[in-house]
N, C-alpha and C positions, 0 to 999 in steps of 0.2 A: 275523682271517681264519680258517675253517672247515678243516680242513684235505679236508675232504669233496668238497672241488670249488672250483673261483677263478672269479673272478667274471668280469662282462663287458669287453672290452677299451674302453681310452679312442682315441677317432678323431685322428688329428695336426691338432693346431690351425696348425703351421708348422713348416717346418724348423729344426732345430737347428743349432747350432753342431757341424761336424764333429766327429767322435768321440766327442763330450760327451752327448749324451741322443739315444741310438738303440732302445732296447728299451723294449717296451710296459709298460705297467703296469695294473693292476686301479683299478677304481670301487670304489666304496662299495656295498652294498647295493642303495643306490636315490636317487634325487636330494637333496641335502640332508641326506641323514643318514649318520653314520656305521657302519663295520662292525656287524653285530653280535659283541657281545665272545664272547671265548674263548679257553678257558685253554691252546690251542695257542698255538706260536710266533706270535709276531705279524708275522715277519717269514718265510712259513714257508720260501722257498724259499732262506736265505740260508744261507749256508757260515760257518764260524767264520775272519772274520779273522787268529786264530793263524797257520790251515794255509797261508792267503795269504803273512804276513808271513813266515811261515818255513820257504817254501819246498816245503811239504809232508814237511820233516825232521824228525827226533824232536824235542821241545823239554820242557820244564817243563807239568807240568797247567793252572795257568792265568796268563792275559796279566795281569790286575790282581790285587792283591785289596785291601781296605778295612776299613775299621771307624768306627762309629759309631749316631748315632742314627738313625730313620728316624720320620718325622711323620704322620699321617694329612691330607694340604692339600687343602684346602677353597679353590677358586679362584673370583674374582666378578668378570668382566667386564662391560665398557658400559658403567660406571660413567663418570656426567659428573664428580667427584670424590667427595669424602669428606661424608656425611650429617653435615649442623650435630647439633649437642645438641637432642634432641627431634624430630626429625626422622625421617622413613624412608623412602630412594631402591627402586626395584622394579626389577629386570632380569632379562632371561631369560637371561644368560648366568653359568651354573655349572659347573665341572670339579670332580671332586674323584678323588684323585692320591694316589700314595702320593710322600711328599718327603723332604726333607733327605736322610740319603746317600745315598736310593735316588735323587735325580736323578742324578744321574752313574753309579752301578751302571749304570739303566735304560739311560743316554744310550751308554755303553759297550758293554751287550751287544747294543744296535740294532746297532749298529756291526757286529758278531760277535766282539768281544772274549770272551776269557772270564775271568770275573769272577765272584767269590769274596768274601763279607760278611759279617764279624763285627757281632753287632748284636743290642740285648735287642729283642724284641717281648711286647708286652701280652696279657694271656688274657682276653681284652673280641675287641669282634666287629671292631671298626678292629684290633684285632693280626691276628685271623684274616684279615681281608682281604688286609692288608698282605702278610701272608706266603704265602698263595696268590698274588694277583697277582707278586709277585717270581720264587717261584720257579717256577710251574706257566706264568706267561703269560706272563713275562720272562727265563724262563733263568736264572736269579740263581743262585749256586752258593750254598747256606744252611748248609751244613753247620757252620759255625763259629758260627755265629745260636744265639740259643736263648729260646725260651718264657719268659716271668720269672712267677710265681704272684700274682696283687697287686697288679702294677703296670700302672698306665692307661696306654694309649697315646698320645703328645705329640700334638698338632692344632694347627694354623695354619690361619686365616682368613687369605686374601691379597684386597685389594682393589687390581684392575687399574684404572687411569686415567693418560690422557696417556702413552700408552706406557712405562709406568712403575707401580710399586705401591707400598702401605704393607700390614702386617699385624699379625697379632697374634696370638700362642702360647700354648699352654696346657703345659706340662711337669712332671711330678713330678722331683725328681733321681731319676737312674741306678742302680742297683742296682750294689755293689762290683763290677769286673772286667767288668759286661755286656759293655762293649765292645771287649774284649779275646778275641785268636782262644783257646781253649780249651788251659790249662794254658801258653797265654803263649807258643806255638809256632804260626806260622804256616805255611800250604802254602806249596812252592813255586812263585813265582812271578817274573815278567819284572820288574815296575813294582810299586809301594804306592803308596795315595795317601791321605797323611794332613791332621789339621789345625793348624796351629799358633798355635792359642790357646789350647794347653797344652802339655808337655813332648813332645817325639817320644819314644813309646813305645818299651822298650827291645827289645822284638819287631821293631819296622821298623829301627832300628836294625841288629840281626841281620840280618835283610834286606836291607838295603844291604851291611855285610860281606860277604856271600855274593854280590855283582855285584847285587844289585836298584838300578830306579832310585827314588827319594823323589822323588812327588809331592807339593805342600805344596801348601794353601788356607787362609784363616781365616775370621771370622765379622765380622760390625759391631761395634765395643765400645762396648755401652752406656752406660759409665759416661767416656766421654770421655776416657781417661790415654792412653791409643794408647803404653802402655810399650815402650821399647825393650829390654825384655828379651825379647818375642816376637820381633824381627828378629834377637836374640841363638842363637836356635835355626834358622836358617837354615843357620849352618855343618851343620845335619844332614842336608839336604836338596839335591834337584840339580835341581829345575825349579820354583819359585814363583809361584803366579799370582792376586796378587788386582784385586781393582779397583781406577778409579780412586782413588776417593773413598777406601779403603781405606789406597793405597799412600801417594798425599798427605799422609793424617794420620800414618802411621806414620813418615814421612821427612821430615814436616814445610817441604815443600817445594811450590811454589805452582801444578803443573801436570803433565801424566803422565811427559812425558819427560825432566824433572828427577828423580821420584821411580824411572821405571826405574833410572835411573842409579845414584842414590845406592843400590836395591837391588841391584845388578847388583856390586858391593863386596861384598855378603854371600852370594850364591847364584851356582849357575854358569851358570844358566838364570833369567832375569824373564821375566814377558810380565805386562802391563798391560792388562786388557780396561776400555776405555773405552765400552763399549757402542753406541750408534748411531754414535758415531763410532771403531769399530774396535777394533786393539791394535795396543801395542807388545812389542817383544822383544825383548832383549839376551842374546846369548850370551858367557860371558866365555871360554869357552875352548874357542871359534875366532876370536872377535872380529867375529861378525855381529851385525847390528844390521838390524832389520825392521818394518816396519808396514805395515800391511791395513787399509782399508775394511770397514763391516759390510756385509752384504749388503743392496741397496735392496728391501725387500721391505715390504708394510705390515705392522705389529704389531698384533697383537691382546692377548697378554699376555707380559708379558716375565718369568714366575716362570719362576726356574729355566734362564733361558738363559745365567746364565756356569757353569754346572753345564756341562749341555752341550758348550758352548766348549769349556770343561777335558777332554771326552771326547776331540773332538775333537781337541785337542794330544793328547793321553796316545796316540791311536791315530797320529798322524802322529810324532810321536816313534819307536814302536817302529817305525812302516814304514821309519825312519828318510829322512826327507823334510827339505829344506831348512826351513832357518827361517824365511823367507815364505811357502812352502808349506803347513806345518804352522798358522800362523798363518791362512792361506785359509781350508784346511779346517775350523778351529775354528769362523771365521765363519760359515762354511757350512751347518755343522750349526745353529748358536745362530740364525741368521736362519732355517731352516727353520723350530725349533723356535718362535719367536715368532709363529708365523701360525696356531697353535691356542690355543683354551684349554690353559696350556700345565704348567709343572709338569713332572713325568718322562713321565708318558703323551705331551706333545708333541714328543718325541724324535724325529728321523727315523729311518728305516729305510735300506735301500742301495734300494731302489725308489725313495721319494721323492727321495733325492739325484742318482740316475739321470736324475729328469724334471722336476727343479725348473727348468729354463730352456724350459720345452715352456709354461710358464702367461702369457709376455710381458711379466709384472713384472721382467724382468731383463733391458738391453740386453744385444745379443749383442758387443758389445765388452768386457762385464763377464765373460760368457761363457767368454770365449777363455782367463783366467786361471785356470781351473780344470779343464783338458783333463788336466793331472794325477793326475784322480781315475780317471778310465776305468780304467785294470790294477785298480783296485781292486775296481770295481762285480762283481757276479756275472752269470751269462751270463742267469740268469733270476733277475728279482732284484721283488718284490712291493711295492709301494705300500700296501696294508693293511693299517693297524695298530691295534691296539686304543686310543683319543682318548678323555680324560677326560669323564666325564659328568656329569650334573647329581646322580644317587643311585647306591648302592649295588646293583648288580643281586643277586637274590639266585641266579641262574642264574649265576653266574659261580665 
């Protein structure tokens, strides 16, 4: 969105659910297409959830911060499945997105989180990109980030089918320390959110001694061992959240809410995102236990929506929101996010989340459980956000 002027108002298609989606939102451009991009707020009239969460009190600079890689994603929808050998399927639907840790950075600072990224970028034109869109159209706090001379920028190809995808990456390894905040000292901050399919670095660590909370995530393991010495680094961590398929093999147990369990022994917080059919969550020290439906929305591509999830939580956490609650909202955001070409560009905004029940794909009985959000929405809160495209603008 321009910051130059907003666009024209959308007409109420039906009433909402009390309290739940009252304020208008902005259109697209023009029918069928989306904004055009720009390296303003994409979100512009949104306030930093910080100041919400915290009251409008002094607090720490920022609500996350992170580290890791970041991907240049290449996303291909409509796809009827995967082209045989020799073969080639044709579609017109392409995103392409900046990925890996920036889906969560991204999905966070829709949110109005402030967020904070350690991270090498490539001196090729996907790093330039990458690093414009984060920080100039996403708000990404970069200062910890740094240029590496030499090294190519990581890319994944995702192929979206049956609400679901497979893909395939291109990576050089990391450059010593890349992804480590600068001389091993992090800002301060509320929450980290790390991965643990390596050691919890001894900087997040630090961070936790100092009252941070540790977000933990992991990766697929290629190679099949799903070692128990990764659940072994849990004791460093206080909110874990993988997948199903993930948690099952790690716990070696035959279904989600056996492997919460047997997680919920090593972390103080599980949540188990089972994707179309929801999550689970185990808190061991209050001794709640919760589950959520996803949100019934149709999908278009699901890259990158347990990233989101995870934003989700991490922001219903610090609002500090019940453990259903919090798990709502997660779904919230992640079924948003699946109704675009999607990636981190299909993150919502607090606009979208505002008028997701004004489009009739969501009974208003489904409605009703998420009147929770309202204190959060802003009083004027925008629907236009900059949506993965098919290429590179170079206007951007």
């Amino acid at each position: 969105m321009h910051r130059g002027g907003r666009a024209g108002r959308r007409p109420r298609r039906r009433p909402a659910p009390e309290g739940l989606v009252t304020r208008p939102v902005a259109e697209p451009d023009a029918p069928g297409r989306p904004p055009q991009p720009s390296l303003a707020d994409p979100c512009d009239a949104r306030e930093p959830a910080g100041e919400r969460l915290h009251g409008g009190g002094p607090g720490v600079g920022l609500d996350v911060f992170l580290s890791g890689r970041v991907f240049m994603d290449m996303i291909f929808t409509g796809l009827p499945g995967l082209p045989p050998p020799g073969t080639e399927i044709v579609t017109d639907g392409l995103g392409s997105a900046p990925g890996g840790v920036a889906n969560i950075a991204v999905a966070m600072s829709r949110l109005g989180l402030r967020v904070g990224l350690a991270a090498p970028f490539g001196d090729d034109m996907f790093g330039a990109y990458l690093w414009r869109t984060l920080a100039e159209q996403e708000g990404v706090d970069l200062r910890a980030s740094r240029r590496v001379p030499g090294w190519s920028t990581p890319v994944t190809v995702s192929m979206a089918y049956d609400s679901d995808r497979s893909m395939v990456t291109f990576a050089r390894p990391v450059p010593p320390q890349a992804e480590e905040p600068p001389d091993g000292v992090p800002p301060e901050a509320r929450a980290c959110f790390v991965d643990v399919d390596r050691p919890v670095p001894a900087w997040a660590a630090g961070m936790r001694e100092r009252g941070a909370l540790i977000f933990a995530d992991l990766g697929w393991d290629p190679t099949g061992a799903w070692s128990a010495e990764v659940l072994d680094r849990l004791a460093h961590v206080d909110v874990f959240m993988p997948n199903a398929a993930e948690a099952m093999a790690y716990t070696r147990t035959g279904d989600p809410p056996a492997a919460a369990e047997a997680l919920a022994e090593r972390a103080p917080v599980v949540v188990v995102k089972c994707g179309a059919d929801g999550a689970i969550a185990l808190d061991r020290t209050t001794g709640e236990r919760a589950e959520a439906p996803a949100l019934p929305v149709r999908a278009l591509d699901a890259t990158g929506a347990g990233d989101v999830f995870a934003a989700g939580f991490v922001f219903g956490t610090l609002a500090g929101l019940p453990l259903v609650e919090r798990l709502r909202f997660a779904n919230l955001c992640a079924g948003l996010s699946v109704r675009h070409r999607s990636g981190s560009l299909g993150s919502p905004c607090w606009g979208e989340i505002a008028a997701f029940g004004e489009s009739g794909e969501v009974p208003e009985s489904v409605l009703a459980d998420y009147a929770f959000v309202v204190p959060f929405v802003p009083e004027m809160a925008e629907s236009a956000v900059v949506r993965a495209e098919p290429t590179l603008r170079t206007d951007r």
